[in-house]
Residue frames relative to the residue before (quaternion, step in Angstrom):
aa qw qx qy qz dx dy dz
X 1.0000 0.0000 0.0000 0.0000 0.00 0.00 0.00
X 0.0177 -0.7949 0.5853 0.1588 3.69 -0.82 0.63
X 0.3710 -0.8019 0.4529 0.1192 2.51 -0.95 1.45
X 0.7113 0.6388 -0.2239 0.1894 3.77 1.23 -1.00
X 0.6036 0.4885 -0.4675 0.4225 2.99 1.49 -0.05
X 0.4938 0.6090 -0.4349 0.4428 4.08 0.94 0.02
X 0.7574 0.3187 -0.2844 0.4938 3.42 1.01 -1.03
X 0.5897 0.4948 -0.4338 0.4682 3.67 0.89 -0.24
X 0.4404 0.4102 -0.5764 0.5527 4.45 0.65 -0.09
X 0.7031 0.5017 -0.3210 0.3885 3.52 -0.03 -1.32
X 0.6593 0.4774 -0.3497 0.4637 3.94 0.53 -1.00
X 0.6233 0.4889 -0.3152 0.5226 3.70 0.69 -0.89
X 0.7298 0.4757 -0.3630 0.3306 3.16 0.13 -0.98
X 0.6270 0.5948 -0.1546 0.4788 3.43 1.71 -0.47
X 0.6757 0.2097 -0.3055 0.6373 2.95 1.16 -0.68
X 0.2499 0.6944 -0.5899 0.3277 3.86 0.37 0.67
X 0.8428 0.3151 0.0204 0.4359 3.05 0.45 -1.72
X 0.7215 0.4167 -0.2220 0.5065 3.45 1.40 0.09
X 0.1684 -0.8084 0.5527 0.1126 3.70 1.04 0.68
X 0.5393 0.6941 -0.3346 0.3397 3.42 0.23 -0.61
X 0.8113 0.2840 0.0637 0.5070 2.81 1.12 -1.70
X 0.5369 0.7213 -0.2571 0.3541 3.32 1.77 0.07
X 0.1915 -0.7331 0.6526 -0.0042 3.19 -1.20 1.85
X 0.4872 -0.6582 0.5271 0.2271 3.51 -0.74 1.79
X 0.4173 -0.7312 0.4861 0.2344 3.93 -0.25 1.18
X 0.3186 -0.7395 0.5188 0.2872 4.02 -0.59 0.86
X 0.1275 -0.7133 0.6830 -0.0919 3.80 -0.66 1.66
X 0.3505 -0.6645 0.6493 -0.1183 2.95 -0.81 2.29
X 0.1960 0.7791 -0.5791 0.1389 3.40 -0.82 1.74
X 0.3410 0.8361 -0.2959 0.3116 3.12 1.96 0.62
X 0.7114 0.0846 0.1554 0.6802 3.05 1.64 -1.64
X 0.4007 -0.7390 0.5305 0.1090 3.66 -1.12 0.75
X 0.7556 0.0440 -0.0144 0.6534 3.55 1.42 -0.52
X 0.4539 -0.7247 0.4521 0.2538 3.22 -0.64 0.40
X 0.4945 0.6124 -0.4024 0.4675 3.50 1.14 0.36
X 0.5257 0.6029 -0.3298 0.5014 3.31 2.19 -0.02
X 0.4644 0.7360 -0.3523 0.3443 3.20 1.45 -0.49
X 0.3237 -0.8221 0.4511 0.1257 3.38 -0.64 1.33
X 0.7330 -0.5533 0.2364 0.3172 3.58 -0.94 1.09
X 0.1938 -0.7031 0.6192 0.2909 3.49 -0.84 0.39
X 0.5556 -0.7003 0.3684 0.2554 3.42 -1.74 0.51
X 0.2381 -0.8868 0.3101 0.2464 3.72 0.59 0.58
X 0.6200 -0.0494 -0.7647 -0.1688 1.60 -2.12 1.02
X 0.8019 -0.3496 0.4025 0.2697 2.83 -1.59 1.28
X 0.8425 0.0781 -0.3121 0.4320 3.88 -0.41 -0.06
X 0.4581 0.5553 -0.6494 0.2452 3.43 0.10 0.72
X 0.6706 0.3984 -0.2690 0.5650 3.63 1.05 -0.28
X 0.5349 0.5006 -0.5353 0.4204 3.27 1.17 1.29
X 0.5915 -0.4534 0.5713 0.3439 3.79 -1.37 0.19
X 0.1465 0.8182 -0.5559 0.0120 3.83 0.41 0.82
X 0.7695 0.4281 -0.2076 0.4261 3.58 -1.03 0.41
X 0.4317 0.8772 -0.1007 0.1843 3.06 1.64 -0.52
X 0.2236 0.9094 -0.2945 -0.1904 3.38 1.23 -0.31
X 0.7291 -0.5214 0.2536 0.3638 3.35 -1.44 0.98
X 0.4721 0.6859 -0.3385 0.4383 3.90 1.12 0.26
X 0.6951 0.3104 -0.1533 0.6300 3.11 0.37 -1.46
X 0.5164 0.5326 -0.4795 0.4688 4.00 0.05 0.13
X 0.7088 0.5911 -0.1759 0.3425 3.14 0.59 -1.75
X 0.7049 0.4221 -0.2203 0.5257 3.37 1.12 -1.86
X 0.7241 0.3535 -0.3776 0.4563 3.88 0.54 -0.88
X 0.5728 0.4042 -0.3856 0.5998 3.84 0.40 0.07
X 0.5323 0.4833 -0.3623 0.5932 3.87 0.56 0.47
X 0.6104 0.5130 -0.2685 0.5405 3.81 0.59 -1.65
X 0.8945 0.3439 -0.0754 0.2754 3.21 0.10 -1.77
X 0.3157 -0.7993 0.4294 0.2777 3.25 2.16 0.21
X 0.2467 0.6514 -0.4469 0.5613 3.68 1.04 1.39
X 0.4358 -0.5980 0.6407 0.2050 3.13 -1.64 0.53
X 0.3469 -0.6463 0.6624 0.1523 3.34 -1.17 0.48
X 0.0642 -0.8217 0.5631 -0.0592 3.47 -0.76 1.69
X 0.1296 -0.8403 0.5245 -0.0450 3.69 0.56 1.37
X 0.3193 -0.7193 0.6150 -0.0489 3.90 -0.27 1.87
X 0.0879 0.7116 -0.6963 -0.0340 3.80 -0.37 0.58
X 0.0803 0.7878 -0.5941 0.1412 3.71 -0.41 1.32
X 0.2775 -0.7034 0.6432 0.1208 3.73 -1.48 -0.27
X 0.6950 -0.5909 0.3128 0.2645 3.32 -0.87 0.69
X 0.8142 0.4844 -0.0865 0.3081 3.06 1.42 -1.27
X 0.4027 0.7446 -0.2746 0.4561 2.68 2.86 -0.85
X 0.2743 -0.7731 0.5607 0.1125 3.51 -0.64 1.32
X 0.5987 0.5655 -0.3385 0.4551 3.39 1.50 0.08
X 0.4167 0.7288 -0.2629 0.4755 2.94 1.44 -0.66
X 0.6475 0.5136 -0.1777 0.5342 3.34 0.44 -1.88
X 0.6155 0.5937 -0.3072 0.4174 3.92 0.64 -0.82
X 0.7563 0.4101 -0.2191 0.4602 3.05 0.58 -1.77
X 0.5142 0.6714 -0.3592 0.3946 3.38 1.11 -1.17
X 0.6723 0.5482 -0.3274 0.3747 3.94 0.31 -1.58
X 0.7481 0.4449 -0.1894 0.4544 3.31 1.09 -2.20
X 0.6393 0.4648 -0.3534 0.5004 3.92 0.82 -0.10
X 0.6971 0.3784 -0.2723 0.5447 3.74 1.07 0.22
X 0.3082 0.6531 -0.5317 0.4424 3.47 1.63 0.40
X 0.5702 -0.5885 0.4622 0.3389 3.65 -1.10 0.92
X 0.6088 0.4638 -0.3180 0.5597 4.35 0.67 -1.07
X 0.7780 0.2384 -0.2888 0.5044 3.56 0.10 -1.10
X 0.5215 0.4533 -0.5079 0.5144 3.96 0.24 0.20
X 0.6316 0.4944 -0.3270 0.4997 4.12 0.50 -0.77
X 0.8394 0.3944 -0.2881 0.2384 3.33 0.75 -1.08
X 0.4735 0.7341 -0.1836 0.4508 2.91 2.24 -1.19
X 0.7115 0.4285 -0.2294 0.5075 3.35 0.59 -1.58
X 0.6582 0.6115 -0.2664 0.3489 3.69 0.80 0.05
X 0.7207 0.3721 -0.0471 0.5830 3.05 1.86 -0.89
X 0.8531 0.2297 -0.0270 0.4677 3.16 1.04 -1.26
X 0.3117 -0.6082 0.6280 0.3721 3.99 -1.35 -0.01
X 0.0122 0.7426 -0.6253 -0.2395 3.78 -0.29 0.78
X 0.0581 -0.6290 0.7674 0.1101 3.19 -1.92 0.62
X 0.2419 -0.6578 0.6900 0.1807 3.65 -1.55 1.39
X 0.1112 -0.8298 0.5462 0.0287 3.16 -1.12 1.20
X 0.3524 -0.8300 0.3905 0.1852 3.98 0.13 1.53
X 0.0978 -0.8572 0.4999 0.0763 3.61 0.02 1.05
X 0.5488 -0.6735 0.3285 0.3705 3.25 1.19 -0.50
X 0.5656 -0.1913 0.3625 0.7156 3.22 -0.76 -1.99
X 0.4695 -0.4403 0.4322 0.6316 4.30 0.55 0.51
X 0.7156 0.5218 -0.4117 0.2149 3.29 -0.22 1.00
X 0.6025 0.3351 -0.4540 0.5644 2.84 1.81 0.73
X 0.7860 0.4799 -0.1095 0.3740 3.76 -1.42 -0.06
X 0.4865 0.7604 -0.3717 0.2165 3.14 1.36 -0.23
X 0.1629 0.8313 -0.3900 0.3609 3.58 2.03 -0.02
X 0.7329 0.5746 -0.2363 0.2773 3.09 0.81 -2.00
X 0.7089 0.3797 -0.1696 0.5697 3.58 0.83 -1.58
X 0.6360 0.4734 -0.5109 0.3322 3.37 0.26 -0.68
X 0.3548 0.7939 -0.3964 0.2946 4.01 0.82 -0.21
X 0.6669 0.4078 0.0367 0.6226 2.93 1.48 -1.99
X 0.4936 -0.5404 0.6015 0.3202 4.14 0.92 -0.13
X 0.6026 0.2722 -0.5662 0.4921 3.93 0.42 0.81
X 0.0632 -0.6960 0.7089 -0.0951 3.19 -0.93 1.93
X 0.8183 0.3324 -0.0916 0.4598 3.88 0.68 -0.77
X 0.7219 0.5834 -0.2437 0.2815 3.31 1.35 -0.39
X 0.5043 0.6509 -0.4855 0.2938 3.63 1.70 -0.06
X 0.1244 -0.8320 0.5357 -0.0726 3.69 0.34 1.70
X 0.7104 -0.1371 0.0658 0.6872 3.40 1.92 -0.58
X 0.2404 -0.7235 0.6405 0.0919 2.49 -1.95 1.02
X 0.4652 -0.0585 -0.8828 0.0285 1.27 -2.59 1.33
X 0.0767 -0.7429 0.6488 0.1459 2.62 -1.32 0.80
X 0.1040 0.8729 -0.4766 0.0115 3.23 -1.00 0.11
X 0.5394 -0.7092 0.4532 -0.0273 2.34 -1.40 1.96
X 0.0269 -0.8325 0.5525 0.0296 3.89 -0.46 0.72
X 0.2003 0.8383 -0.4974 0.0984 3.66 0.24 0.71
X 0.4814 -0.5355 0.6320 0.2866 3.52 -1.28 1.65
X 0.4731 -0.6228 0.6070 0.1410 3.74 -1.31 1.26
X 0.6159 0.6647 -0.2657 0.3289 3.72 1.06 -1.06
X 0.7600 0.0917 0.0723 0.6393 3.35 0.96 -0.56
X 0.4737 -0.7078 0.4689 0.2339 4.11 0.72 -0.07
X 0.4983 0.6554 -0.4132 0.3891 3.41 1.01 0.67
X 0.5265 -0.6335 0.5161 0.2347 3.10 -1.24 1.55
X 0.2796 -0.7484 0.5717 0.1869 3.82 -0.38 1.45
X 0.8994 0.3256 -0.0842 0.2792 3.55 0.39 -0.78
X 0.1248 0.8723 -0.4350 0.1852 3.13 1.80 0.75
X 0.7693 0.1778 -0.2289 0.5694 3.12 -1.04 1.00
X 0.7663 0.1503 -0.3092 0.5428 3.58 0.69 0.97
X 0.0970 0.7783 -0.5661 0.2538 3.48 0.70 0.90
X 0.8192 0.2113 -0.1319 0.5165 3.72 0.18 -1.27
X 0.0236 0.8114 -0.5264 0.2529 3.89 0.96 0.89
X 0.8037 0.3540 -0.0422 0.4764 3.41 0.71 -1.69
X 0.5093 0.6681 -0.3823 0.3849 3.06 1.15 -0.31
X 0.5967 0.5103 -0.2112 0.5822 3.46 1.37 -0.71
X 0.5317 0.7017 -0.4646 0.0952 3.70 1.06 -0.37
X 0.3499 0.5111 -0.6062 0.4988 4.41 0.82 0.19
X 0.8178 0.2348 -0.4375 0.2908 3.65 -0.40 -0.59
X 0.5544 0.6774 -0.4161 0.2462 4.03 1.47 -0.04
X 0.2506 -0.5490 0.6750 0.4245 3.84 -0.80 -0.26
X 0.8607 -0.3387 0.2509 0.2856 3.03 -1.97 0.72
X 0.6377 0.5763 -0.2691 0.4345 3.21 0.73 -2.08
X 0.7276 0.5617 -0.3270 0.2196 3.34 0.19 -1.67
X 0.6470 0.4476 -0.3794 0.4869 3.52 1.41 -1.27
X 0.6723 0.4833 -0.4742 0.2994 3.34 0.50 -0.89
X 0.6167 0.6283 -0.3448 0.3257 4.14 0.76 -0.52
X 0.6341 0.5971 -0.2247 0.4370 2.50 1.76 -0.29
X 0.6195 0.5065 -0.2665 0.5372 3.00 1.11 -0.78
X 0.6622 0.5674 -0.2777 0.4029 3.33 0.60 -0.92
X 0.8234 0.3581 -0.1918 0.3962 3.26 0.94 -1.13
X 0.4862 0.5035 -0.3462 0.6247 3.73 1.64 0.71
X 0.6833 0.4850 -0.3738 0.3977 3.48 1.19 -0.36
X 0.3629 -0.7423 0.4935 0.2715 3.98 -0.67 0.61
């Protein structure tokens, strides 16, 4: 069942009425499908944050009063490779880099790194990938629990949808 797109109408509608609290929603007018989505150059983790560790993310996404958006992917995930394209779109790169610290985190076959999620209590749950791990730096809480493997589903999303997503985890 998915719940987030019910609570995300509902989140807007909140932050409608609460400027204060208002996160300009990221409106994807670059591409119409994501099958527009232009190749990436391979291999696939050089445009990751290797070596990285789940600290330093934490502390600059703290600094930068940002969320910390922590991508557990694999070379071979072809979804990945998806999410990857739509996170290097020029709007959703403007909007991301605005909200979030992103860290790509190479799990492998789920069988490397797994240190990372377990942080957050997801020891059993990388059923798909991407996952992805959104945690408020301020306190160490897993913002998006119960929607971790969201993206994991992301061939069957339209553009918009990923972006609502993002948007609607972003403060």
């Amino acid at each position: 069942m998915r719940i987030w797109p019910a609570l995300a109408a509902l989140a807007f509608s909140a932050i409608a009425l609460s400027p204060a609290l208002a996160v300009t929603p990221l409106k994807i007018t670059s591409i119409s499908a994501l099958a527009s989505l232009p190749a990436l150059s391979w291999p696939y983790y050089e445009l990751g944050i290797s070596g990285q560790s789940a600290d330093s993310v934490l502390a600059r996404a703290k600094q930068q009063h940002k969320l910390a958006l922590i991508v557990l992917r694999a070379d071979w995930c072809h979804e990945c490779h998806t999410l990857a394209a739509f996170l290097a779109l020029p709007e959703v790169r403007r909007f991301v880099d605005a909200h979030y610290i992103v860290a790509r985190v190479d799990v492998g076959h789920r069988d490397k790194n797994l240190h990372i999620p377990a942080r957050w209590g997801i020891v059993d749950r990388l059923s798909g990938l991407p996952t992805i791990i959104i945690v408020d730096p301020s306190d160490n809480s897993l913002v998006n629990r119960g929607a971790i493997a969201e993206l994991a589903k992301i061939d069957r999303m339209t553009p918009q949808q990923i972006a609502d997503w993002l948007t609607w985890w972003a403060k």
